[in-house]
N, C-alpha and C positions, 0 to 999 in steps of 0.2 A: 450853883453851877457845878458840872463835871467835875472841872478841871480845879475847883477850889481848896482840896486836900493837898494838892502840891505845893512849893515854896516855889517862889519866884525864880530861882536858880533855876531849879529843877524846871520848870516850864521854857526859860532859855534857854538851856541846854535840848532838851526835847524840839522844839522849832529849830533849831539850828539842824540839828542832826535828818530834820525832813530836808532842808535844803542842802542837796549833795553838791560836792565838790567835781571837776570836771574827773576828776582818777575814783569817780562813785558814780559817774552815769550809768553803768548798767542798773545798780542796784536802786536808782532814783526810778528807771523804767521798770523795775519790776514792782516799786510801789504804787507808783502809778496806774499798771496794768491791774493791780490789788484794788486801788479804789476805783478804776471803774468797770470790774467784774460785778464787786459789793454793789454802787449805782444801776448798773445795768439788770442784776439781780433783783433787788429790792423794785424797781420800776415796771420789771414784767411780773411779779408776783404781784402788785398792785393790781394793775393793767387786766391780768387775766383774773383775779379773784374778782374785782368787779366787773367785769363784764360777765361772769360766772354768776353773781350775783343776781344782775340787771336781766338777766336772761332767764334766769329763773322767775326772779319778778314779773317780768312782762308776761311770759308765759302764763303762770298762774292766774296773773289779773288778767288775760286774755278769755281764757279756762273758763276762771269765775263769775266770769262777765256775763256772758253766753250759756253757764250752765250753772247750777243752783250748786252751794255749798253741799247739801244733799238731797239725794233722788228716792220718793218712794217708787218701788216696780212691782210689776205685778210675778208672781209665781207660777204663774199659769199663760199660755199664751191668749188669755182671752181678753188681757188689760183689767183695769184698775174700774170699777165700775163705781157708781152712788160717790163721785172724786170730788164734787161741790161741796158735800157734807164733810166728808174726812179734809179736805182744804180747811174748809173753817176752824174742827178742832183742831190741825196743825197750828194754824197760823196764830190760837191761844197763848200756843208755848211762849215760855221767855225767851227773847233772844230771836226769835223768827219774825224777820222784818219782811219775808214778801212770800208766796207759796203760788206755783202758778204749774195748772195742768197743760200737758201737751202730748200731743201723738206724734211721733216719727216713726217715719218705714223711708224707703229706700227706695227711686225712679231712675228711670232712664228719661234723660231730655232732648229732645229733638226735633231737630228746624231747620230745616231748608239743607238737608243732607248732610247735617250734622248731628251725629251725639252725644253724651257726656250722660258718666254716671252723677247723680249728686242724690243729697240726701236732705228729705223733706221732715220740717217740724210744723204742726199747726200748733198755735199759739192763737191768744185771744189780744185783741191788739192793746187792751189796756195793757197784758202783760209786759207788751216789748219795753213797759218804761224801767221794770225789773232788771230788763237787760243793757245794763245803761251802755257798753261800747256801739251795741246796735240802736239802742236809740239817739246816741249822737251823732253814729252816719249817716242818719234819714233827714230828709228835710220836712218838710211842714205837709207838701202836696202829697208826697208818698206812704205818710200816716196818714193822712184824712184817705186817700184810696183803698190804703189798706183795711182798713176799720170800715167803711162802705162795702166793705167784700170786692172791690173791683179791680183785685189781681192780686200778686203773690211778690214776696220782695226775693232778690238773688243777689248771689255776691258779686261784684263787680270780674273779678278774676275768671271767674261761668261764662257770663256773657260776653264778656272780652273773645271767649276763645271758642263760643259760637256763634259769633259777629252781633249777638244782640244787645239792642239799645232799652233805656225806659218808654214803654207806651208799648213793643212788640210782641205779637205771641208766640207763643211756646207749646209743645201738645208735653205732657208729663205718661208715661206708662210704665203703672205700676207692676210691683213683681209679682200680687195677688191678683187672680184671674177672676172673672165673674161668668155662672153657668150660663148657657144661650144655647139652643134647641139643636145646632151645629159643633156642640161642645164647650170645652174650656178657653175662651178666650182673655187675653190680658187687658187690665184697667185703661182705660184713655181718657185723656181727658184735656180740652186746649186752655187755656187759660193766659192772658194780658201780665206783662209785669208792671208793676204798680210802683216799683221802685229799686234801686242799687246800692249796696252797701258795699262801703270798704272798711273794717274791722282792725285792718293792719295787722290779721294773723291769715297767713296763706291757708292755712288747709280750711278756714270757716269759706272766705272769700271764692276759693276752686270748689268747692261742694258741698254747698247749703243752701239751703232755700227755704222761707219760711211762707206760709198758708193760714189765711185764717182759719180757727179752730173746725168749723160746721163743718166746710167744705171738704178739709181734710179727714173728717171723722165719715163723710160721707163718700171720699177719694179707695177711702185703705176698708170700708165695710166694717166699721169697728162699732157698729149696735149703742152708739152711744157713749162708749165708755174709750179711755186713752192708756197710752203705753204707760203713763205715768207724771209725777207730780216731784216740780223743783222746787226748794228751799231753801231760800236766802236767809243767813242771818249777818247781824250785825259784826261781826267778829271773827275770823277763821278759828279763835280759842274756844269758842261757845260751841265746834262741829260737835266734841265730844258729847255734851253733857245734852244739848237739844237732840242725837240721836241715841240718848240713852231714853230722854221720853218720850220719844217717836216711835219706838216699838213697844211701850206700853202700850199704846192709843192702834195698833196694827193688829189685825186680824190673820189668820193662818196662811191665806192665800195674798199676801202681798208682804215686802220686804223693803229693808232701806239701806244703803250703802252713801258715802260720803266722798268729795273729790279726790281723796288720794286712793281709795282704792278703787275708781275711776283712770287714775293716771299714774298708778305703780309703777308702771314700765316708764314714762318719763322722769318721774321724780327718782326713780332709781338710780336710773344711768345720770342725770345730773350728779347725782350726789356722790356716786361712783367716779366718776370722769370729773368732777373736782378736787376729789380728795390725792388720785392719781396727781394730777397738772401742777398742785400745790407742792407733792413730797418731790415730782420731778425738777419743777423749777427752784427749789431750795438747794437743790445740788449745785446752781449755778452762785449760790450764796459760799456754799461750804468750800470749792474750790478756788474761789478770791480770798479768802480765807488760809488756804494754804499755802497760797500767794504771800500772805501778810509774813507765815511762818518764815519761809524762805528769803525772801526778801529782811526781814529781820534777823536772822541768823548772819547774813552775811552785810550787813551793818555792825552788826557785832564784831563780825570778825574784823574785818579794816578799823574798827574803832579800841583796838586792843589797850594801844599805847596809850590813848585818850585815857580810858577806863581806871588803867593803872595810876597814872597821873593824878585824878580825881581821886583814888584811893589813899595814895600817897597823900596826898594836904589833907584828909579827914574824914574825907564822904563814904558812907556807910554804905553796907551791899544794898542795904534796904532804900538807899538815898537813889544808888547808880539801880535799882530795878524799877522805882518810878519811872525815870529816865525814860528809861526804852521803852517803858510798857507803856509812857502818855507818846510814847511816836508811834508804835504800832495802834494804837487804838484811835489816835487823832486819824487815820486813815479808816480808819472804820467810821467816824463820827460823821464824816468828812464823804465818804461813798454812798452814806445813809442817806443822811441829810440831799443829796444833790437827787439821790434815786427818788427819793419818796416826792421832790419838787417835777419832775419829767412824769411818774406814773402819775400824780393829779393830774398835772397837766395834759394828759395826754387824755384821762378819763373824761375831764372836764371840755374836753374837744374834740372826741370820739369820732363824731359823725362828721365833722368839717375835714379832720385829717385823710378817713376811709376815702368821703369824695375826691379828696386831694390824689389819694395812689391808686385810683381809680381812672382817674386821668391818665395821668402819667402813663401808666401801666397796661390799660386797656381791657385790664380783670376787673372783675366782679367778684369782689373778697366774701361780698355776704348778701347769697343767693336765698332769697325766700323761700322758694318750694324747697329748700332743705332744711334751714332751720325754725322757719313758720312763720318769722314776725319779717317784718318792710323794714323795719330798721334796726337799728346794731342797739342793743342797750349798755349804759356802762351804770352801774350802783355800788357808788363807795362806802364799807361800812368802816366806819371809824374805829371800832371794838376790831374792827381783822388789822386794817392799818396799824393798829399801835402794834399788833401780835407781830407785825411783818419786820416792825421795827426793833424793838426787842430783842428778837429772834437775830436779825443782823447784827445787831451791837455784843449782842452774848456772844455769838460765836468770833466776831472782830475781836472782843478782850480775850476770849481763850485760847486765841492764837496770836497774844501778845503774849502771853505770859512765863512759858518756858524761852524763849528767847531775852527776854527781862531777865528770867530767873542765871540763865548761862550769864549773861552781864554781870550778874550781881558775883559770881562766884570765880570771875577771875581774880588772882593771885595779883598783887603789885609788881611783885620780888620775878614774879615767871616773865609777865609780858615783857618787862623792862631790861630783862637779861642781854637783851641782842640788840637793844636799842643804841 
């Protein structure tokens, strides 16, 4: 235990001197106000590092879900041709658990006087089982549709907000035009939705849309061949070393890059804007802390005559700096302790609490089409918690300890002069 290096005195004395006398209430509120800056600290450093966490998480698994570990692309705008053969020696590699060709380009969709940019991937329907968030939000009828060629799947978010249902059609017009004796005219083409997905990541759901393979290779004029080939492996550790033998196996005219430098600019700013929120909300730590200074100082100081007293019958400077120093940090153990129990609690209840001030309130604290996902994520890592913790109790004892130290160094003979 902590507190097991002291002597039983000494620990009495310490508990006694937390509970102020009525001629010590200011100085009991400012200890007070010390332990629950430290609580309050510690609970939103919690709080916001997981849900920092949990957001990054979801994001990625969202990401990765939908898009392969890594993408070969073609160098040229003419795509990725003979992609069956090179799929296979991918999919040799160690560590690559799924390889799946697809073509996207970009439509305009439009219905019934509505339209909406989104963006078209043809995909082969075995592959959607690669992509397991989208193959979870399909049901049974809209894979067997899909795989029969007898429509295209859309995000639920698309059709929400050009009033279409499963079963309606849709005309798709591409950006690439096809010649006709009247000129350059743009691609058309109607096509049945076969099915709705929701993903629980806004920007897939508002603009995507997948197409089986043929039709879309026959949609964009692409001679057979696709924009390019995803890469699932087993492991986000294995991106390195399976894209170090993926450009063995690559030829001049095609190239491979990997999800982060796919998503630079978001894992950037994550990483950036946590590192920021963390050094900010530690201020809220260090300032309860300076709290503990002051408030201990002037415990000291009303406790003069006490001090002298205790020195007089024997007790050593080093005796009287325990003292102080297990009251000042007993409020740190004490602001710790209560914060680290409110930030679980509050990570562990995230999404119950948000509903709750949602009510109340009549806000919408966490709007989709801005941060991407449907729901709040919180992921508590235990390795940050301990650091959070730590970090509080260090700076708790270092702001007990020059005030201990002034205790220890009062004079008997001085205090007791006017006594």
């Amino acid at each position: 235990m902590v507190f097991a290096i002291f002597t039983p005195v000494e620990r009495l004395l310490a508990m006694r001197y937390m509970r102020s006398r009525r001629s010590e209430g200011f100085i009991s509120v400012i200890a007070w106000f010390s332990l629950l800056g430290i609580a309050l600290g510690v609970a939103t450093l919690i709080i916001v590092m997981s849900v920092m966490n949990g957001f990054r998480a979801e994001l990625v698994g969202r990401i990765l879900g939908l898009n392969g570990h890594l993408a070969v692309y073609s160098t040229s705008t003419r795509g990725v041709g003979d992609f069956d053969n090179l799929a296979v020696r991918i999919a040799g590699i160690p560590g690559v658990i799924a390889v799946t060709p697809q073509i996207e380009g970009q439509v305009m969709v439009s219905t019934r006087g509505n339209t909406s940019g989104a963006v078209i991937r043809g995909v082969r329907w075995a592959d959607l089982a690669a992509r397991k968030p989208l193959w979870d939000a399909l049901d049974e009828g809209a894979i067997t549709r899909f795989k029969e060629g007898k429509g295209i799947l859309m995000g639920h978010r698309l059709a929400q907000s050009l009033g279409l249902k499963e079963g309606d059609s849709v005309t798709l017009v591409g950006a690439k035009g096809r010649t006709t004796p009247f000129g350059t005219l743009p691609q058309r083409r109607t096509f049945k939705i076969a099915g709705l997905f929701d993903v629980g990541m806004f920007e897939y759901d508002k603009a995507f849309i997948f197409m089986p393979l043929k039709p879309a290779q026959s949609f964009f004029g692409s001679d057979g061949r696709v924009t390019g080939l995803e890469i699932y492996t087993g492991d986000l550790n294995l991106t390195d070393p399976v894209r170090a033998n993926i450009s063995q196996i690559l030829g001049d005219d095609t190239g491979v890059n990997d999800w982060r430098d796919r998503n630079r600019s978001f894992l950037n700013a994550l990483a950036v804007e946590r590192n920021v929120m963390f050094l900010i909300l530690t201020l809220i730590i260090l300032v309860a802390a300076f709290n503990i200074i002051s408030s201990m100082i002037m415990l000291v100081r009303s406790k003069n005559s006490d001090i002298a007293v205790l020195r007089a019958m024997g007790a050593s400077g080093g005796a009287v700096m325990r003292v102080f120093f297990m009251t000042g940090a007993s409020i740190g153990i004490v602001g710790t302790a209560t914060g680290v129990v409110i930030g679980l609690g509050f990570c562990w209840n995230i999404d119950a609490i948000k509903e709750m001030l949602e009510k109340l309130t009549g806000t919408e604290f966490f709007a989709a089409e801005i941060y991407f996902l449907s729901r709040l994520p919180a992921k508590v890592d235990p390795a940050e918690v301990g650091m959070i913790i730590a970090m509080a109790l260090m700076l708790s004892f270092l702001a007990s300890v020059y005030p201990a130290w002034r205790a220890s160094r009062i004079a008997p003979a001085e205090a007791l002069r006017y006594e």
